[in-house]
C-alpha positions in Angstrom: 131.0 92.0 106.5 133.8 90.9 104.4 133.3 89.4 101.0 132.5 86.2 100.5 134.1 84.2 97.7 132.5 80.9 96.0 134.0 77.8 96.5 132.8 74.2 96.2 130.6 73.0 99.3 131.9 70.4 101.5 130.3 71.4 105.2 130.1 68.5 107.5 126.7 70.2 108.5 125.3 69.4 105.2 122.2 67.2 106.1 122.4 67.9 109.7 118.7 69.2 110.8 117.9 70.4 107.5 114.3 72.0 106.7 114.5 72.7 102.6 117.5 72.7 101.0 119.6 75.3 100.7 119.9 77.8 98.0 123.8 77.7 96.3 124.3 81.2 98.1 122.9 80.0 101.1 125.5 77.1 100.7 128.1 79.4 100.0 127.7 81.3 102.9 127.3 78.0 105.2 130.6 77.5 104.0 132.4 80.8 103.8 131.1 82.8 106.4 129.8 80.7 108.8 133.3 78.9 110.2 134.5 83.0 110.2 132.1 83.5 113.0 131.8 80.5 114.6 132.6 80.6 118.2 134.8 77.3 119.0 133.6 75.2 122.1 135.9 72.5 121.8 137.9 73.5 125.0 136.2 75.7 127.8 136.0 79.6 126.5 138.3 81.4 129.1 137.3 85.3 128.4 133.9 85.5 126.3 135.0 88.9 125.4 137.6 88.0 123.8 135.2 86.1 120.8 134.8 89.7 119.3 137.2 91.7 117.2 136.9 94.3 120.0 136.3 93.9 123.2 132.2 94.5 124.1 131.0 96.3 127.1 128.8 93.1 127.6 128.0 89.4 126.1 124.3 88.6 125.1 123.4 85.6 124.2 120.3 84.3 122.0 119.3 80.4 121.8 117.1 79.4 119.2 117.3 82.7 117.1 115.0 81.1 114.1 115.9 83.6 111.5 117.6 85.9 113.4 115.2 88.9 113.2 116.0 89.6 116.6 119.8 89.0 116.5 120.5 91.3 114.3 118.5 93.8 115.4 120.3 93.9 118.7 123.3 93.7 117.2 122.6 96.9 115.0 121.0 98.9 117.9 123.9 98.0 120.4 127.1 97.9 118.4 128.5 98.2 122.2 127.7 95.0 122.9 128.7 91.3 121.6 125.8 89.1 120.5 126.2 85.1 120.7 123.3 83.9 118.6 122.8 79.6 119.0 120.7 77.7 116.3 120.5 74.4 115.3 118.5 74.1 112.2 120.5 75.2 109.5 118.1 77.0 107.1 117.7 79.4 109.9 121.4 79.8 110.1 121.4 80.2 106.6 119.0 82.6 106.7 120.9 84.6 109.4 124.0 84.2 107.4 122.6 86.4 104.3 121.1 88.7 106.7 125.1 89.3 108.0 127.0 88.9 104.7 125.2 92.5 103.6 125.1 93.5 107.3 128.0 96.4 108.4 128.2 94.2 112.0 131.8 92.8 113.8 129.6 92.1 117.0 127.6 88.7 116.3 128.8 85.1 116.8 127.4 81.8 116.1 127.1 78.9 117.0 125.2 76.0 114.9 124.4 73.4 117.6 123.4 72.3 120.9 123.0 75.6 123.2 123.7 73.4 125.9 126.9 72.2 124.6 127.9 76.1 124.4 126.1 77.1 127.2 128.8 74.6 129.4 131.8 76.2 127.3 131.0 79.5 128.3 132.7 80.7 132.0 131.1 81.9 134.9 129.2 85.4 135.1 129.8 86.4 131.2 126.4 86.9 130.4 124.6 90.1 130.9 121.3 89.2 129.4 119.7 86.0 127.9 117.1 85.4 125.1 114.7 82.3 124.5 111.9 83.2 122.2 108.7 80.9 121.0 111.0 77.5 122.2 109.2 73.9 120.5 107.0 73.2 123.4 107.2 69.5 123.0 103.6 69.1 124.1 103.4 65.7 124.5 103.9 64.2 128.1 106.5 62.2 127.3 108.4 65.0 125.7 108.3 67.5 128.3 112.0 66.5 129.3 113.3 68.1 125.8 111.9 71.1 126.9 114.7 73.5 126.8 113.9 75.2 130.4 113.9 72.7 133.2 115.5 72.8 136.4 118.6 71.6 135.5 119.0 74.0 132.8 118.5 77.5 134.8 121.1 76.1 137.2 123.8 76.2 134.1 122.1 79.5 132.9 122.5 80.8 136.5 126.2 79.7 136.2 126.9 81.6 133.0 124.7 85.1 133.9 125.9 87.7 135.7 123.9 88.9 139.0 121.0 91.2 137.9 121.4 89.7 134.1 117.7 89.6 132.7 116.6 85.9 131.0 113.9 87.3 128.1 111.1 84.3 127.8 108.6 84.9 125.3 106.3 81.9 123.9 102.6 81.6 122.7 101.9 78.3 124.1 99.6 78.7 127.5 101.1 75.6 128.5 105.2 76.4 128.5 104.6 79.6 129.5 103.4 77.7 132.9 105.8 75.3 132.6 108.3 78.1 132.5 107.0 80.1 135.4 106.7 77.2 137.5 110.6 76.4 137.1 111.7 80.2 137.2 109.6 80.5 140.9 110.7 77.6 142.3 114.3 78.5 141.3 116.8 79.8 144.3 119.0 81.5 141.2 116.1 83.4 139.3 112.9 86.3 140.5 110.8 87.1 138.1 109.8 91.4 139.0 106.4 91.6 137.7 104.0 93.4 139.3 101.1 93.5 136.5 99.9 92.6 134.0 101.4 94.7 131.4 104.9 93.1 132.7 104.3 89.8 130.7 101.2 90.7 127.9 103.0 93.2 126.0 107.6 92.8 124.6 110.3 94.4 125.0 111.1 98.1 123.8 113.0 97.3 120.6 111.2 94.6 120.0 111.1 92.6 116.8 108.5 90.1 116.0 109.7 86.6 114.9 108.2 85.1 111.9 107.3 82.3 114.0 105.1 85.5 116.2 103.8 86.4 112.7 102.4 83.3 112.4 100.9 82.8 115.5 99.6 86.2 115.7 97.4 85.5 112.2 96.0 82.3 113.8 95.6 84.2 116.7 97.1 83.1 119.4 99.0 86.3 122.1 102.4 85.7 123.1 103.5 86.1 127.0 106.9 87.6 127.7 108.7 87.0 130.9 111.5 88.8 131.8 113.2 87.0 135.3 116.1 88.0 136.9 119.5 86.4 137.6 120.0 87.0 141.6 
């Protein structure tokens, strides 16, 4: 990753969803790096491709990467491939930033917002495979309609994935993972493949657990991880 130089801070996301504040490197970076990478949705993204310095057999996309344990970790294990990693809250961003500035990687892009605004920017069919890991589950009734899957949503996923693309679910809450289910079965654009039980109790291969998993795991609660299907 190429140097980054120290300059006075003056992001507009200073103060935007905001956990504790940021350390002056951290800043730095926010400042620096961040715009460097940043993938522009301000006008419909013709060729997603064409984001990347060169050109990636395929476009992966991550929303809600946390601290980006798992984005980079893709990225490093498939340099073939061009990573699209979405997060609002900025001290994970930051976090994922730091991670990046030391990292030897030209295949990760960000994007420090709504997913759904990017989602919309993105064309048709340029996604080969889509992550959601351990999403807020808004428990609360009245909630539920923040909840980022919905029926809505999978149809602009749908748009975006390419036929056979995989949408990687994973969560620790009994209650989204029904929720999730329930949405992805009754869906016309998704199938979820699993045939036991080992399909959804144990990850990925390659997997990398999530400080938020870490957590959860100590209080001891299992994740489930769904993988469905793009028809």
């Amino acid at each position: 990753m190429a140097e980054i130089l120290e300059r006075p801070v003056s992001s507009p996301l200073h103060g935007r969803r905001v956990g504790k504040p940021l350390a002056k490197y951290q800043r730095v970076l926010v400042d620096t790096l961040l715009p460097r990478l940043a993938v522009d949705i301000t006008a419909p993204i013709p060729d997603a491709t064409a984001l990347f310095a060169r050109a990636p057999d395929d476009v992966w996309l991550e929303v809600g990467f946390g601290g980006g344990e798992h984005l980079l970790n893709a990225a490093t294990l498939h340099p073939d491939v061009g990573l699209i990693g979405c997060e609002p809250f900025l001290n994970g961003m930051a976090r994922a930033l730091a991670d990046l500035a030391s990292a030897d990687l030209d295949n990760v892009r960000l994007h420090c917002g709504d997913a759904g605004a990017l989602i919309d920017a993105l064309p048709p069919a340029s996604i080969g495979r889509l992550f959601l890991f351990y999403p807020d589950p808004w428990p609360k009734r009245r909630q539920h309609k923040r909840r980022f899957i919905s029926d809505a949503m999978l149809v602009r996923l749908a748009r975006v994935m390419i036929p056979g693309a995989e949408l990687r679910f994973a969560t620790d809450i009994d209650d989204i993972c029904g929720w999730t289910l329930a949405r992805l079965l009754r869906s016309p654009d998704f199938t979820w493949p699993a045939a036991t039980a080992a399909d959804w109790q144990y990850p990925w291969p390659e997997w990398v657990g999530t400080r938020y998993e870490q957590k959860a795991t100590a209080e001891g609660r299992r994740g489930c991880y769904i993988t469905a299907i793009r028809r």
